[in-house]
C-alpha positions as CSV (number, residue, x, y, z in Angstrom):
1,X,84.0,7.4,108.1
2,X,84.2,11.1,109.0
3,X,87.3,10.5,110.7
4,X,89.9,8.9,107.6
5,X,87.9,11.9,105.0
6,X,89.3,14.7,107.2
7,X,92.2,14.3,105.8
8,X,91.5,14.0,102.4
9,X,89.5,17.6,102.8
10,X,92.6,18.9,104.5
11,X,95.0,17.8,101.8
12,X,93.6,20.8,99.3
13,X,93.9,23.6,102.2
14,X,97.5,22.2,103.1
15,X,98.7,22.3,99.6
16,X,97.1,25.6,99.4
17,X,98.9,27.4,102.2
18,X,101.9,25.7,101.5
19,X,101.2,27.6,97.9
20,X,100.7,30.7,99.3
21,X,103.3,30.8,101.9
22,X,105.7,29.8,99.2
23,X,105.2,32.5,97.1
24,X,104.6,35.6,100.0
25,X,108.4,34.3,100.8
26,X,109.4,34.4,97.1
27,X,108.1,38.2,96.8
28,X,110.0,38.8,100.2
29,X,113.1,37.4,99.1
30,X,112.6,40.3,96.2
31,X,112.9,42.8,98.3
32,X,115.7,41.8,100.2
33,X,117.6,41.6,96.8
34,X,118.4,43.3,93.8
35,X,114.9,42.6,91.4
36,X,116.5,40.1,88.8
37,X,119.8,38.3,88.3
38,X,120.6,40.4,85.1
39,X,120.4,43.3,87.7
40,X,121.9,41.2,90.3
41,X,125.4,40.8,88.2
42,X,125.6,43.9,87.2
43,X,125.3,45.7,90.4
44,X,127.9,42.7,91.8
45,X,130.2,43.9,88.8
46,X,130.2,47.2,89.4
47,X,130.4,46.8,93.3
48,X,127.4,48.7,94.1
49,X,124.2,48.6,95.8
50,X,120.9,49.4,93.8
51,X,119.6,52.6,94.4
52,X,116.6,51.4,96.2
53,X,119.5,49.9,98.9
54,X,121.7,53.0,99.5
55,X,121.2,54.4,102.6
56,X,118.7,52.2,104.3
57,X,119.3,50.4,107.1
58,X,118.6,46.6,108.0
59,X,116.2,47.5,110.6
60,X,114.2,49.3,108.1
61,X,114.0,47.4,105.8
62,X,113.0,44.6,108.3
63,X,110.6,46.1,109.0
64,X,109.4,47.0,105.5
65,X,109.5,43.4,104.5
66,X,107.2,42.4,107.7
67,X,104.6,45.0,106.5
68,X,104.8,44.3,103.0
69,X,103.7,40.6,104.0
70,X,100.7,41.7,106.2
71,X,99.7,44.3,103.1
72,X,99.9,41.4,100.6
73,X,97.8,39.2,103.2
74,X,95.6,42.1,103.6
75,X,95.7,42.3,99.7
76,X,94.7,38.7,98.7
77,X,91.9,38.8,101.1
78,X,90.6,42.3,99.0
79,X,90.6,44.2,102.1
80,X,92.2,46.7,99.8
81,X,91.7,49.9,102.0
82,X,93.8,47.8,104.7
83,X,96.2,46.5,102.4
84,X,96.9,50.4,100.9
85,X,97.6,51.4,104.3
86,X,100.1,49.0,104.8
87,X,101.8,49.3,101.4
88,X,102.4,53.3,102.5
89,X,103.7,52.3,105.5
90,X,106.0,49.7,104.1
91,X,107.2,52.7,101.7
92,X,107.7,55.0,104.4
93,X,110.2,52.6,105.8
94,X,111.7,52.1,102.7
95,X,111.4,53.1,98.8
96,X,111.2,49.6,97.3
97,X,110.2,49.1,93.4
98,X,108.2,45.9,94.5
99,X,106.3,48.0,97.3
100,X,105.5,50.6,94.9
101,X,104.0,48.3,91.8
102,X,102.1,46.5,94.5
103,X,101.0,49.3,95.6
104,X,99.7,50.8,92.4
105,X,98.1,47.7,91.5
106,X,95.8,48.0,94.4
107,X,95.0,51.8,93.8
108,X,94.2,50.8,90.3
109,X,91.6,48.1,91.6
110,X,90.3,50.6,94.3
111,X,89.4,53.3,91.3
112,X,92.5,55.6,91.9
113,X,93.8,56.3,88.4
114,X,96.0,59.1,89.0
115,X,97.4,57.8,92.2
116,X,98.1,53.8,90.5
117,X,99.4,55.7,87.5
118,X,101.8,57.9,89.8
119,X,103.0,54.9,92.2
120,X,103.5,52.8,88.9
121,X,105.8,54.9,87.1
122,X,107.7,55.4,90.4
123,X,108.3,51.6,90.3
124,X,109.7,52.0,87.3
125,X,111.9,55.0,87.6
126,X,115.0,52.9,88.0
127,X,114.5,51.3,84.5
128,X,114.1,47.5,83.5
129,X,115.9,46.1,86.3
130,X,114.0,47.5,89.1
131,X,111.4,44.9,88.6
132,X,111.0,41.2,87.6
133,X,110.7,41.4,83.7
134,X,107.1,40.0,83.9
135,X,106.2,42.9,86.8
136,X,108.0,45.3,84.8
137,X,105.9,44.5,81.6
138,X,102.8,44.1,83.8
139,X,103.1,47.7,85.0
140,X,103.8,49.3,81.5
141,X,100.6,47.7,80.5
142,X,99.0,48.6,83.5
143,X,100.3,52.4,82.9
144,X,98.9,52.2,79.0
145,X,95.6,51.2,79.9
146,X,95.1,54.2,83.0
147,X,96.6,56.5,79.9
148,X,93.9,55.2,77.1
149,X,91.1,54.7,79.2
150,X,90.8,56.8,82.6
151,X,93.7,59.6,82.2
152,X,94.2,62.9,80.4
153,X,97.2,64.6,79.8
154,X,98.1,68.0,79.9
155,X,100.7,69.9,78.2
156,X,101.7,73.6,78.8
157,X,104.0,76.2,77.4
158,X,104.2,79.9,78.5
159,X,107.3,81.7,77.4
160,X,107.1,84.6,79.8
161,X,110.2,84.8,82.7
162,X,109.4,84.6,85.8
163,X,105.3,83.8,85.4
164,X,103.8,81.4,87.5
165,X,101.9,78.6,86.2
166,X,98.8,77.1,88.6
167,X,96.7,74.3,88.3
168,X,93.4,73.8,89.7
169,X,95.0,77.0,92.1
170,X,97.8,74.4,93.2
171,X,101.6,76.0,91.7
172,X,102.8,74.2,89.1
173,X,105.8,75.3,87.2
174,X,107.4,79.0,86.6
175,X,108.2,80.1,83.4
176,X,109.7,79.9,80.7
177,X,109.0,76.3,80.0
178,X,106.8,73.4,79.0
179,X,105.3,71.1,81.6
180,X,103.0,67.7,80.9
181,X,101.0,66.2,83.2
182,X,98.4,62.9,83.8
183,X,95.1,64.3,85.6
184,X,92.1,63.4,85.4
185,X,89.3,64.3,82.9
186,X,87.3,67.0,83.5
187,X,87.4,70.6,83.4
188,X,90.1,72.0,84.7
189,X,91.3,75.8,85.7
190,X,94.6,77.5,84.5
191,X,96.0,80.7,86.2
192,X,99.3,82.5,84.9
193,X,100.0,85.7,87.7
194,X,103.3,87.5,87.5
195,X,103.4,91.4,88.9
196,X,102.5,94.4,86.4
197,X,101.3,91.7,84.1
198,X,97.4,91.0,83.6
199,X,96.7,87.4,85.2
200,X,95.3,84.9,82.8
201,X,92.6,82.7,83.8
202,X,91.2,80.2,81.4
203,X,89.4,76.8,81.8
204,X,89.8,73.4,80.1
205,X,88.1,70.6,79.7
206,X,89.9,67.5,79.1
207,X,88.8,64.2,78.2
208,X,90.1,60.2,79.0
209,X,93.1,58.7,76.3
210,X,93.3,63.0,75.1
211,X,96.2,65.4,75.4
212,X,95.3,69.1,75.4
213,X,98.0,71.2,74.7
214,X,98.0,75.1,75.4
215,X,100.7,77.9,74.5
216,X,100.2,80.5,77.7
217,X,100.9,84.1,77.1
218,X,100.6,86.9,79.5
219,X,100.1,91.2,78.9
220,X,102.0,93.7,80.2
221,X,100.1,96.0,81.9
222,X,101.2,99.5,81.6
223,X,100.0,102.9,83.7
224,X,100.0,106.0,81.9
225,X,98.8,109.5,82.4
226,X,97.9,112.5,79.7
227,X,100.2,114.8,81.4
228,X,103.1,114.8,83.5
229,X,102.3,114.9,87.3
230,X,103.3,118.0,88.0
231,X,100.9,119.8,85.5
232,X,97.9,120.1,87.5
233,X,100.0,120.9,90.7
234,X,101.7,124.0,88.8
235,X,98.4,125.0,88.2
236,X,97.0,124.4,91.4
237,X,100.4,126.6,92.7
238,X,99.6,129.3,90.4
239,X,95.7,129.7,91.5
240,X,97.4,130.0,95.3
241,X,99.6,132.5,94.3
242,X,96.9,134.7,92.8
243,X,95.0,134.1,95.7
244,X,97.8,135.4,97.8
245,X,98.7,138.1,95.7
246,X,95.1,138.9,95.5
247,X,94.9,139.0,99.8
248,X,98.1,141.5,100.2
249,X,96.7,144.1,97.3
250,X,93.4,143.7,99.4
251,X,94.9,144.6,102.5
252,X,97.5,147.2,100.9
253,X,93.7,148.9,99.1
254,X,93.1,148.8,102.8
255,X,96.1,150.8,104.2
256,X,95.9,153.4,101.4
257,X,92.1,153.8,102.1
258,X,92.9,154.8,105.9
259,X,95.9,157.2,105.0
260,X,93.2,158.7,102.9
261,X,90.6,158.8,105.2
262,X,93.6,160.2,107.7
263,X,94.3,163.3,105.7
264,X,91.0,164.1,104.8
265,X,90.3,164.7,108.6
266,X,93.2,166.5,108.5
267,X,92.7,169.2,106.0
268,X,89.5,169.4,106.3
269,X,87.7,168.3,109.0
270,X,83.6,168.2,108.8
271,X,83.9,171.3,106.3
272,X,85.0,170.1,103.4
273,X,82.8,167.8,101.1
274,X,84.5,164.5,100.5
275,X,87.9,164.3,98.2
276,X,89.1,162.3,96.0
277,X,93.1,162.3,96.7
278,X,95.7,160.1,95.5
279,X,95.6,157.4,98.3
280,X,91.9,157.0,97.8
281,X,92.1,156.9,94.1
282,X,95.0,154.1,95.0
283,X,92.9,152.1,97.0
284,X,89.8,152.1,95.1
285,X,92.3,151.0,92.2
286,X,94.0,148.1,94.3
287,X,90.8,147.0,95.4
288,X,89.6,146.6,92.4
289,X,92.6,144.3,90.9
290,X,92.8,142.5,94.3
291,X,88.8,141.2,93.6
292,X,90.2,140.4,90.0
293,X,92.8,138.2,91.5
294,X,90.4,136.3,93.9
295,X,88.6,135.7,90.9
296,X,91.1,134.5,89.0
297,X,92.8,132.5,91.8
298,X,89.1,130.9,92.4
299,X,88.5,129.8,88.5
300,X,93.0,128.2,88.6
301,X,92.1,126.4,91.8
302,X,88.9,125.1,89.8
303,X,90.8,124.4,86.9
304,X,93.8,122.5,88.9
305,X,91.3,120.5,90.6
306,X,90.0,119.1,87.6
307,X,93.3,118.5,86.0
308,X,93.8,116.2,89.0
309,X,90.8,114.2,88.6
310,X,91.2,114.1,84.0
311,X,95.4,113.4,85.3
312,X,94.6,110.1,86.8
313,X,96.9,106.9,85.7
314,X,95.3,104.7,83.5
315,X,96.2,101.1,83.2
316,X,96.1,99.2,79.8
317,X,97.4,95.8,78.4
318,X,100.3,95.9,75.8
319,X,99.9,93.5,73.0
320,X,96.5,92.8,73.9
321,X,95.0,90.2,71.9
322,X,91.5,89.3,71.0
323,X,90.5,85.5,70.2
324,X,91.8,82.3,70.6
325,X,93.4,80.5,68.1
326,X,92.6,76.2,68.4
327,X,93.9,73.6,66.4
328,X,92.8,70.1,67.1
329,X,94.2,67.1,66.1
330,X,94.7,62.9,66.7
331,X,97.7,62.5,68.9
332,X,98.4,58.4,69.5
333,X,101.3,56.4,70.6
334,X,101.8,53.2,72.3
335,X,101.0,54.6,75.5
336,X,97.8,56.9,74.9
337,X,95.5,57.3,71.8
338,X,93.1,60.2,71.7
339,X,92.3,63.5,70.2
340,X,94.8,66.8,70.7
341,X,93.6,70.7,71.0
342,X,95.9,73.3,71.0
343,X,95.1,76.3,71.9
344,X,96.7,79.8,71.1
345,X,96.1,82.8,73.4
């Protein structure tokens, strides 16, 4: 009795193998060929290959198809960590649609939003005939519902040449120009840096099935001082030259004094009471302006100094704004639906 019901237990798992080895050979076929016969005639009327073809060689894509069976093995047993692995392999050997939507439907099933959104859109890149028209359907769907319910979207404008746009610190685009990106929601961190313009750094917050939308500006920054450089140098120059002219009329009051000293031993020796002749008079004068110099080179020095430190250059932001300007409104389509903030720096 247990004998004759083996088989009719085994007829189910037969029938179900057969099933599944059918259809694993009916997505392998797909890759082999062009994705559906629509496609398939027109690339046999125009004499080309597809895209996904050109350039790959049969050994790759051999070897492609042989991994793409073990991912979709690993895939139906939801060994999906496995199964990714072998999907990016499969890719690496060769940029198949097929590869790619499978592959995005297991990131989407694993909790990867960004990266199933990313791999999906890839598949499609090629237009309608790089998938089956069900798959092709499937992944716009697929695509619609990351969008609505576990995507953000992004959209920036900065105006400025040259200025480099970062997100979340990772470069993005350069300016001028408008850039949109999926991420995901949270709070995110903008940075605009070009040179002799004040960096911008502003957070965002964005939120699933939204699109926040930002206008990026950035300041020139401009260095000034309140005189010309030289200024305080010509001053400090002219507090050194009174110092030096002060030094040679002290040493000329000097000279005169011994010539006077000279002829006073001269004439009169230790007889006459002490003189007043025209050397001494000369000296006493020259001394006189030469500690009037010293004081004046001393108080110009002083002064240059601090023309130095008041002659600093000073930085400062040209059209430098205060606020923020945000206008918020519902942005839908048939991809996303959600709420929309723009925001004016």
């Amino acid at each position: 009795m247990a004998i004759r019901a083996l088989p009719t237990r085994e007829k189910p798992r037969r029938a179900r193998a057969a099933l599944s080895a059918g259809l694993t050979l009916a997505l392998l076929s797909s890759l082999a060929a062009p994705a559906s016969a629509q496609a398939q005639a027109q690339a046999q009327a125009s004499g080309a290959p597809r895209p996904w073809h050109e350039g790959v060689s049969e050994e790759r894509k051999r070897r492609a198809i042989e991994l793409f069976a073990q991912a979709r093995e690993l895939h139906r047993q939801m060994m999906l960590g496995e199964a990714r692995a072998k999907y990016e392999e499969a890719l690496a050997a060769w940029e198949h649609p097929d590869l790619r939507f499978y592959l995005g439907r297991v990131l989407k099933t694993m909790g990867l939003p960004l990266l199933a959104h990313e791999s999906l859109r890839l598949s499609m890149r090629w237009g309608p005939g790089s998938l089956e028209p069900e798959d092709y359907a499937e992944a716009r769907a697929l695509m619609q519902e990351l969008v609505a319910r576990e995507l953000a979207v992004m959209e920036l404008r900065c105006d400025e040449p040259g200025a480099a746009v970062l997100l979340d610190g990772k470069p993005w685009f350069v300016g001028p120009g408008v850039a949109e990106r999926f991420l995901m929601p949270g709070e995110h961190v903008i940075t605009v840096k070009k040179e002799e313009y004040t960096p911008l750094i502003a957070t965002v917050v964005t939120y699933a099935g939204a699109r926040a939308s930002r206008v990026l500006s950035v300041d020139r920054i401009v260095t000034e001082r309140p005189w010309a450089a030289w200024v305080p140098w010509s001053v400090i120059g002219a507090g050194a030259g009174l110092g030096v002219a002060g030094g040679v009329l002290r040493w000329q009051a000097g000279e005169h004094m011994d010539e006077a000293e000279q002829q006073f031993v001269a004439s009169c020796g230790l007889r006459c009471g002490p003189g007043r002749s025209g050397e001494y008079s000369r000296s006493k004068t020259e001394s006189h302006v030469a500690v009037g110099l010293f004081i004046a080179a001393g108080a110009t020095l002083a002064t240059g100094a601090t023309l130095i430190y008041l002659n600093r250059p000073r930085s400062y932001r040209v059209d430098d704004q205060s606020g923020v300007k945000i206008e918020m409104s519902p942005g839908a389509s048939d991809a996303e639906v959600g709420l929309s903030a723009r925001l004016f720096f």
